[in-house]
Backbone atoms as SQL, in Angstrom:
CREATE TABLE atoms (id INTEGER PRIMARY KEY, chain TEXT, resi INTEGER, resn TEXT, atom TEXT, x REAL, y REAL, z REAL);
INSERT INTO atoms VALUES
  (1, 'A', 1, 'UNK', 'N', -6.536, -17.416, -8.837),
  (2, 'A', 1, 'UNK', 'CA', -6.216, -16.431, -7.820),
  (3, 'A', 1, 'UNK', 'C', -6.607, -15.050, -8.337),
  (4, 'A', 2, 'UNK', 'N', -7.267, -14.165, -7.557),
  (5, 'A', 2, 'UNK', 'CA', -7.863, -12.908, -7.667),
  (6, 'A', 2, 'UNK', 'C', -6.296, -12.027, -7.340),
  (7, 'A', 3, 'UNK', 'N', -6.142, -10.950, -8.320),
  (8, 'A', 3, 'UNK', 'CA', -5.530, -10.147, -7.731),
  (9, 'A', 3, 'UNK', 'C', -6.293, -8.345, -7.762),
  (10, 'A', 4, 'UNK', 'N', -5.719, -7.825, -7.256),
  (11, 'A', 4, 'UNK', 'CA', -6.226, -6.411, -6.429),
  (12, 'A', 4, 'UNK', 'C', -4.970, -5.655, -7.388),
  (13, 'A', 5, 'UNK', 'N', -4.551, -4.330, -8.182),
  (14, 'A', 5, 'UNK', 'CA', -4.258, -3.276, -8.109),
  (15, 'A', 5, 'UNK', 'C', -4.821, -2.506, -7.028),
  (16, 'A', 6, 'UNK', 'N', -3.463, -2.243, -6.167),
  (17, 'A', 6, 'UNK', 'CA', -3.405, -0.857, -5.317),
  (18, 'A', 6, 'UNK', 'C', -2.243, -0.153, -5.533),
  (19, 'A', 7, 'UNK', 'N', -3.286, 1.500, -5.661),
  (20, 'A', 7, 'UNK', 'CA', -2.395, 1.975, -6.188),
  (21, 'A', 7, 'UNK', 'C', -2.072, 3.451, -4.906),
  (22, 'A', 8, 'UNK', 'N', -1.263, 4.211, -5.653),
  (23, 'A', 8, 'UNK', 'CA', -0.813, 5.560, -4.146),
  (24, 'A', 8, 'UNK', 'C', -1.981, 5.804, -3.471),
  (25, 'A', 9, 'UNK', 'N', -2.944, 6.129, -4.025),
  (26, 'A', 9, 'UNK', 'CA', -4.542, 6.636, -2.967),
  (27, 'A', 9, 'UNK', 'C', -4.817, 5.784, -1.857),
  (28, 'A', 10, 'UNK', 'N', -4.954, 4.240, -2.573),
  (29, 'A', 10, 'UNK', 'CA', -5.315, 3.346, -1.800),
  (30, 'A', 10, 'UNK', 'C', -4.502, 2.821, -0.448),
  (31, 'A', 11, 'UNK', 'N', -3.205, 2.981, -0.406),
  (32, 'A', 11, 'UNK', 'CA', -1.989, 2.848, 0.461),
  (33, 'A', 11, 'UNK', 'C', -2.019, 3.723, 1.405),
  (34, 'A', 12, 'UNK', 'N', -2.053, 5.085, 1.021),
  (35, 'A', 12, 'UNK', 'CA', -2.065, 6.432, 1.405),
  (36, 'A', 12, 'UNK', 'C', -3.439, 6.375, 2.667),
  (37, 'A', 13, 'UNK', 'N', -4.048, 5.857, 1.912),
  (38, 'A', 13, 'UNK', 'CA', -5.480, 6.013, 2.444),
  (39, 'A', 13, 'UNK', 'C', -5.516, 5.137, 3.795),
  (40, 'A', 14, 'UNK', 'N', -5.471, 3.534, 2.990),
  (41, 'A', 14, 'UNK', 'CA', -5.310, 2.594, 4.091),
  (42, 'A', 14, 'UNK', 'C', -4.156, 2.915, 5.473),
  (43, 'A', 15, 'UNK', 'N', -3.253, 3.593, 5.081),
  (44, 'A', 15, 'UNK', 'CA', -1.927, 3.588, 6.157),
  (45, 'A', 15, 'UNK', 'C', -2.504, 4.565, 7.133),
  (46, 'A', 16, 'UNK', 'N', -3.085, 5.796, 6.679),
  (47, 'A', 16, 'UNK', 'CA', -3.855, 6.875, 7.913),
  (48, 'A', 16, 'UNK', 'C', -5.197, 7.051, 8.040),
  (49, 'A', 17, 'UNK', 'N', -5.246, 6.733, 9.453),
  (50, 'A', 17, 'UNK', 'CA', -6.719, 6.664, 9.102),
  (51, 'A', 17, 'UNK', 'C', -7.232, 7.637, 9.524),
  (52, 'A', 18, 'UNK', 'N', -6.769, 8.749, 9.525),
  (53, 'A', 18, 'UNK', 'CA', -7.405, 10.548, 9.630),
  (54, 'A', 18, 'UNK', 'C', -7.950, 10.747, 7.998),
  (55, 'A', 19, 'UNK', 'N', -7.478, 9.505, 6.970),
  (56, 'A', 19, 'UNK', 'CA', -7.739, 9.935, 5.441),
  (57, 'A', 19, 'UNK', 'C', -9.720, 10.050, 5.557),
  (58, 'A', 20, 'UNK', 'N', -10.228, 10.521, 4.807),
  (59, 'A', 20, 'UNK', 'CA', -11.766, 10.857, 4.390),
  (60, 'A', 20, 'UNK', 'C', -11.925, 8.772, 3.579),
  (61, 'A', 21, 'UNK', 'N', -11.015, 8.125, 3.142),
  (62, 'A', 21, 'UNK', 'CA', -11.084, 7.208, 2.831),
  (63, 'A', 21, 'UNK', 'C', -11.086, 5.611, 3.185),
  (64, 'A', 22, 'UNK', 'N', -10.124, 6.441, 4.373),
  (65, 'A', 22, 'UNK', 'CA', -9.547, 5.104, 5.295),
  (66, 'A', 22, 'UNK', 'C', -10.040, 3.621, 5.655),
  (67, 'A', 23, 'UNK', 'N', -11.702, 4.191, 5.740),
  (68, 'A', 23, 'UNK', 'CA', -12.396, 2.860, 6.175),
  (69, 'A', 23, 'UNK', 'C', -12.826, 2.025, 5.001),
  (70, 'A', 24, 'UNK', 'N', -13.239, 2.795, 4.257),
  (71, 'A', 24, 'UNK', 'CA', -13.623, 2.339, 2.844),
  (72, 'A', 24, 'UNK', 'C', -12.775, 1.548, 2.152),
  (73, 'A', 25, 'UNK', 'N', -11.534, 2.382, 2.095),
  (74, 'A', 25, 'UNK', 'CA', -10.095, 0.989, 1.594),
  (75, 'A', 25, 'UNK', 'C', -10.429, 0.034, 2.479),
  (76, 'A', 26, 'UNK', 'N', -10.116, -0.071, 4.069),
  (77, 'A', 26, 'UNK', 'CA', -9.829, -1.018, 4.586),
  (78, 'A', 26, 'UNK', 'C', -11.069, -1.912, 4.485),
  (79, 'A', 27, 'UNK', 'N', -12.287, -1.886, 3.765),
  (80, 'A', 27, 'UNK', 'CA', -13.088, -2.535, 3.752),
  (81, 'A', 27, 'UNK', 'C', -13.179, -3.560, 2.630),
  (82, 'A', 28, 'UNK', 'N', -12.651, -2.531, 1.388),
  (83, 'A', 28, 'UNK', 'CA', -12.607, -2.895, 0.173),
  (84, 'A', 28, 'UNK', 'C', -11.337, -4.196, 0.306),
  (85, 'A', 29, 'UNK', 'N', -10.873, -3.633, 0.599),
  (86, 'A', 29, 'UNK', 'CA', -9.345, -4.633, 0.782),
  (87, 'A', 29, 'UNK', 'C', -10.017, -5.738, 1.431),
  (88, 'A', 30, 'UNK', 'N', -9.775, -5.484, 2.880),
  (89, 'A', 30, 'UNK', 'CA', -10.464, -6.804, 3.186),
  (90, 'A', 30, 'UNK', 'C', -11.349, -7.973, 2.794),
  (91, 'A', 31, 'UNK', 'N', -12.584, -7.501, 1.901),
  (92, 'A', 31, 'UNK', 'CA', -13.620, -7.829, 1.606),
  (93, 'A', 31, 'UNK', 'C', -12.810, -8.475, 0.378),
  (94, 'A', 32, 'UNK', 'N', -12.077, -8.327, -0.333),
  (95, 'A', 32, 'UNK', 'CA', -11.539, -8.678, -1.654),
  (96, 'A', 32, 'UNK', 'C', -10.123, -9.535, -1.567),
  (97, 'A', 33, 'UNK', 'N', -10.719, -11.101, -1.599),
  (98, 'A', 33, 'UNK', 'CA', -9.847, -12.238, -1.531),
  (99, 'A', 33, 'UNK', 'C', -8.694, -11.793, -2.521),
  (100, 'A', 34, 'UNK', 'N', -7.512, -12.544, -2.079),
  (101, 'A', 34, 'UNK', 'CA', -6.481, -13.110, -3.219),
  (102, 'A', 34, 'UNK', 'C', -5.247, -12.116, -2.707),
  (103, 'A', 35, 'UNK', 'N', -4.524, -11.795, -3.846),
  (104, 'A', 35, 'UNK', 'CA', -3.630, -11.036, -3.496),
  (105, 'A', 35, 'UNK', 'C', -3.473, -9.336, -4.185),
  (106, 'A', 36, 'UNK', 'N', -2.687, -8.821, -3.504),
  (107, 'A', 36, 'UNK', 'CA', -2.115, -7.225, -3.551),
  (108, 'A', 36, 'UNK', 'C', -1.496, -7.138, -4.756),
  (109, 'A', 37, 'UNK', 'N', -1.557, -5.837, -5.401),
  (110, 'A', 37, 'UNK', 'CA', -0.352, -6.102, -6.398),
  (111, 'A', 37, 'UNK', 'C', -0.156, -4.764, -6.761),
  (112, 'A', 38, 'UNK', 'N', 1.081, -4.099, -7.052),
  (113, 'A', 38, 'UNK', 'CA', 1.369, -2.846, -6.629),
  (114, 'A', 38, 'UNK', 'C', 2.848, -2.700, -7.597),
  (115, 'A', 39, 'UNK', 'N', 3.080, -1.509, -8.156),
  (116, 'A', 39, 'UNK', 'CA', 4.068, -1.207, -9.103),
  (117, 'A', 39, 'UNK', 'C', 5.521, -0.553, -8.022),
  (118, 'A', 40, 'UNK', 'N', 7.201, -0.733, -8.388),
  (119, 'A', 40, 'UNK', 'CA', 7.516, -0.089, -7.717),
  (120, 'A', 40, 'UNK', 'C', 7.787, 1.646, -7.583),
  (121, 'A', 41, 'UNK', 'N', 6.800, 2.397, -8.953),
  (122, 'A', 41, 'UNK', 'CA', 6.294, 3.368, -9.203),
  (123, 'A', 41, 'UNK', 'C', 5.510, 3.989, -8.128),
  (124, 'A', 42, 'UNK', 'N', 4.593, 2.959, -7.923),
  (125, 'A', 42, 'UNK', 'CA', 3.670, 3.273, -6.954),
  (126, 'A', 42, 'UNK', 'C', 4.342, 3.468, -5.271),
  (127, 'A', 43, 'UNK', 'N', 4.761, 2.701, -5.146),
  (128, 'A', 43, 'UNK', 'CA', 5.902, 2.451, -3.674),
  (129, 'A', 43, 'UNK', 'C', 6.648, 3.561, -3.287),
  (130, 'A', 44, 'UNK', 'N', 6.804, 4.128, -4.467),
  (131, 'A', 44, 'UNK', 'CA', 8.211, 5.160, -4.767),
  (132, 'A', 44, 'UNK', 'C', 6.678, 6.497, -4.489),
  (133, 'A', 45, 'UNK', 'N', 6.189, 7.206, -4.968),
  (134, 'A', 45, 'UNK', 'CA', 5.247, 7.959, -4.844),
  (135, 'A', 45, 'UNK', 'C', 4.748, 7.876, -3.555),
  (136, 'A', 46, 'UNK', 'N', 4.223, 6.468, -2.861),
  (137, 'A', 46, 'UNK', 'CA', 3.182, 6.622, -2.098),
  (138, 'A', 46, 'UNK', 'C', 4.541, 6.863, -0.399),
  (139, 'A', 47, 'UNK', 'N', 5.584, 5.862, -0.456),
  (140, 'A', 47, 'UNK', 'CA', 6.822, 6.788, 0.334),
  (141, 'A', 47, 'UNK', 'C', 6.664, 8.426, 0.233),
  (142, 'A', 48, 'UNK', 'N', 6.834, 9.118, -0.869),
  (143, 'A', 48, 'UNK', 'CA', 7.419, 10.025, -0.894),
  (144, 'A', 48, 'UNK', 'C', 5.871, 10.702, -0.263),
  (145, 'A', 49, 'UNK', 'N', 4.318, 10.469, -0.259),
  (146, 'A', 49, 'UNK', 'CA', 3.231, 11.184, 0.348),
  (147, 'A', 49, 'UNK', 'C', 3.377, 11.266, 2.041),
  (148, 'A', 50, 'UNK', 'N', 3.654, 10.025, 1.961),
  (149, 'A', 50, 'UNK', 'CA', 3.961, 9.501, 3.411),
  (150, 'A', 50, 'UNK', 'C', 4.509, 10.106, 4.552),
  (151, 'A', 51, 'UNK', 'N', 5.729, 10.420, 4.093),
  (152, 'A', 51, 'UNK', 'CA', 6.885, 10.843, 4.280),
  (153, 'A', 51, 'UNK', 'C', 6.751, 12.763, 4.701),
  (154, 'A', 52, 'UNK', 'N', 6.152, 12.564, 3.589),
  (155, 'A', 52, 'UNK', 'CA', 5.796, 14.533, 3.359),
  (156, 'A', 52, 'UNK', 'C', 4.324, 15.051, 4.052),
  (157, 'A', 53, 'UNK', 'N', 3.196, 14.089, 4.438),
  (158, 'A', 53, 'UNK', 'CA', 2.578, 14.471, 4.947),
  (159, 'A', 53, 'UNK', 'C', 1.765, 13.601, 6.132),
  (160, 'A', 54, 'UNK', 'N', 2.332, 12.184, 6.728),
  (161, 'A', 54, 'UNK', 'CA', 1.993, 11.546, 7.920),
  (162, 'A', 54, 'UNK', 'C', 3.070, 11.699, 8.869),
  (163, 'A', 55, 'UNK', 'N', 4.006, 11.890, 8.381),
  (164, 'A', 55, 'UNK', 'CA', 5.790, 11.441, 8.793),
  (165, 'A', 55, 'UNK', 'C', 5.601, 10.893, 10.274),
  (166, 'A', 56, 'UNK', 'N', 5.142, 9.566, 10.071),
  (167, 'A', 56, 'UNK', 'CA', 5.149, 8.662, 11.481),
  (168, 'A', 56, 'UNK', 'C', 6.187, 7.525, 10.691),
  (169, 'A', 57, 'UNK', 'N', 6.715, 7.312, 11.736),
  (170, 'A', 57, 'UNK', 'CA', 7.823, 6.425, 11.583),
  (171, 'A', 57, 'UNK', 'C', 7.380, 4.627, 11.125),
  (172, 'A', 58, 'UNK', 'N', 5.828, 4.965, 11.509),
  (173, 'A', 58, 'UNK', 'CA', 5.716, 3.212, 11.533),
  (174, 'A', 58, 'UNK', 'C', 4.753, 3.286, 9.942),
  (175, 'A', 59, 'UNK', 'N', 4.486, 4.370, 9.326),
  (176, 'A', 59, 'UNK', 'CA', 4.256, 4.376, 8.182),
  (177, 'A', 59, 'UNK', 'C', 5.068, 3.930, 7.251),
  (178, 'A', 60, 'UNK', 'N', 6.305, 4.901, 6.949),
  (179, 'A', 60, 'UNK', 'CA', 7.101, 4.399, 6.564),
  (180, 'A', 60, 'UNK', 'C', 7.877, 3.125, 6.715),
  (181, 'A', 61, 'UNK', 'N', 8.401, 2.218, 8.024),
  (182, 'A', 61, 'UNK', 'CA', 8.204, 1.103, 7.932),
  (183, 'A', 61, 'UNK', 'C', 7.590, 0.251, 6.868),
  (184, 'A', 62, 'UNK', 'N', 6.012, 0.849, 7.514),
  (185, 'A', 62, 'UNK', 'CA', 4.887, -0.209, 6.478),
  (186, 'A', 62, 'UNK', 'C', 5.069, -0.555, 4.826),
  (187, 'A', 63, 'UNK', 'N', 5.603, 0.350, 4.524),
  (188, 'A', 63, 'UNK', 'CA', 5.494, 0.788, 2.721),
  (189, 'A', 63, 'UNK', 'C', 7.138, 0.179, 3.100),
  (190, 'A', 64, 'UNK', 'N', 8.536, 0.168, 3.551),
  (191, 'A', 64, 'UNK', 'CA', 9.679, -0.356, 3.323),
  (192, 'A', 64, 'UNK', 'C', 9.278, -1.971, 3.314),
  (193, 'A', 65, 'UNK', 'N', 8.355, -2.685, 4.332),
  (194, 'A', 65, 'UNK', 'CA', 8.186, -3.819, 4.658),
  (195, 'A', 65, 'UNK', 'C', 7.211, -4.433, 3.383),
  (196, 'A', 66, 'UNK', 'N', 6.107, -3.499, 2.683),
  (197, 'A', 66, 'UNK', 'CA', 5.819, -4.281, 1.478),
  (198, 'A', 66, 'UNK', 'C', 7.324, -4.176, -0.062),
  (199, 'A', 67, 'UNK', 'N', 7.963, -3.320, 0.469),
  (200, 'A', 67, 'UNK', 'CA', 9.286, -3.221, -0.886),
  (201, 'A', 67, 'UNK', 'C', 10.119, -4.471, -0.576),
  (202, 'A', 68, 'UNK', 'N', 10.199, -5.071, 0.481),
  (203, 'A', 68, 'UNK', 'CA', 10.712, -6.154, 0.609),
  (204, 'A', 68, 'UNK', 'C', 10.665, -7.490, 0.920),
  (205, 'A', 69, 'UNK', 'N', 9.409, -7.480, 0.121),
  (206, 'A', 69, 'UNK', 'CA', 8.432, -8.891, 0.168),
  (207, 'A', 69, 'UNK', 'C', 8.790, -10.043, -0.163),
  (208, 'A', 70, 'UNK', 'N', 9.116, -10.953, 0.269),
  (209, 'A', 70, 'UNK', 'CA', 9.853, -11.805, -0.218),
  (210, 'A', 70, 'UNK', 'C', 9.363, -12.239, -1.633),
  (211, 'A', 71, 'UNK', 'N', 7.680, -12.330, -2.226),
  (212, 'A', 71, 'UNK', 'CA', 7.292, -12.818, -2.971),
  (213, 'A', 71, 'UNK', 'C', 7.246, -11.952, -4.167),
  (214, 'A', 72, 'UNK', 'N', 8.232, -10.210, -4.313),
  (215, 'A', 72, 'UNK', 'CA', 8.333, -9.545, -4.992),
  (216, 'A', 72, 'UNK', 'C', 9.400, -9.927, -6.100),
  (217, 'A', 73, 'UNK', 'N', 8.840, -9.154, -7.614),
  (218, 'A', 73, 'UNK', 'CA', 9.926, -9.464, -8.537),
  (219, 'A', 73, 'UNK', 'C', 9.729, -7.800, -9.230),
  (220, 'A', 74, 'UNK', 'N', 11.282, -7.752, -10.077),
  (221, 'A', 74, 'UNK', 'CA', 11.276, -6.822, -10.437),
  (222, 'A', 74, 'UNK', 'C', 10.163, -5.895, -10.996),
  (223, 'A', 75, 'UNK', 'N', 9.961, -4.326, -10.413),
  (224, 'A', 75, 'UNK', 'CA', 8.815, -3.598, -11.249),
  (225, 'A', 75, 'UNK', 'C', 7.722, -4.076, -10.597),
  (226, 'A', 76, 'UNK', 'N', 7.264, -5.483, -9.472),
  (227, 'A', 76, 'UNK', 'CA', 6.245, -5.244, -9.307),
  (228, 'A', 76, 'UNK', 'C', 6.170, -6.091, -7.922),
  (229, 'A', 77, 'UNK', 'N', 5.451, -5.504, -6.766),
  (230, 'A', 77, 'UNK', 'CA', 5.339, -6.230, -5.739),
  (231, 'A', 77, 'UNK', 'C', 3.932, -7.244, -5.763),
  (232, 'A', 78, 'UNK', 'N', 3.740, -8.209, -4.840),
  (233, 'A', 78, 'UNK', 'CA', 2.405, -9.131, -4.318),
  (234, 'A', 78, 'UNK', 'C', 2.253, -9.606, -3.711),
  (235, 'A', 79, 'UNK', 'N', 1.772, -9.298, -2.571),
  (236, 'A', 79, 'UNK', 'CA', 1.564, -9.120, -1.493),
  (237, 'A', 79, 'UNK', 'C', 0.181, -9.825, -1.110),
  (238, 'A', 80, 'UNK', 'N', 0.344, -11.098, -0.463),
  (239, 'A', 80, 'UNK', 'CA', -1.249, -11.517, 0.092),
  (240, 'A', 80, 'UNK', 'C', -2.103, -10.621, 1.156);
């Protein structure tokens, strides 16, 4: 199984797509089998960008709904 580090840019990026990046994540991602894998460092940061500069409600959602992944363990989420 392939896994992916994503990290605040990439989240940030993927979640709005007004970002200069947006399509490019969502391409990269897509294009790249296996699974997600993400620190809860990262979660904690990429909330707090979110929050401070999209503040749409279904953003935040998005980033609460990968913190509670069922297939998460401490310190680190993974996310297919």
């Amino acid at each position: 199984m392939d896994y992916s580090y994503v990290d605040t840019s990439a989240w940030v990026a993927l979640a709005d797509s007004a970002e200069a990046s947006h399509d490019r994540v969502a391409a990269a991602l897509r294009d790249r089998p296996g699974c997600r894998v993400t620190s809860d460092h990262v979660l904690h940061e990429t909330w707090t960008v979110m929050t401070e500069t999209v503040k749409h409600p279904s953003v935040v959602r998005g980033v609460e709904h990968v913190a509670q992944a069922p297939n998460s363990v401490p310190g680190f989420r993974v996310r297919p």
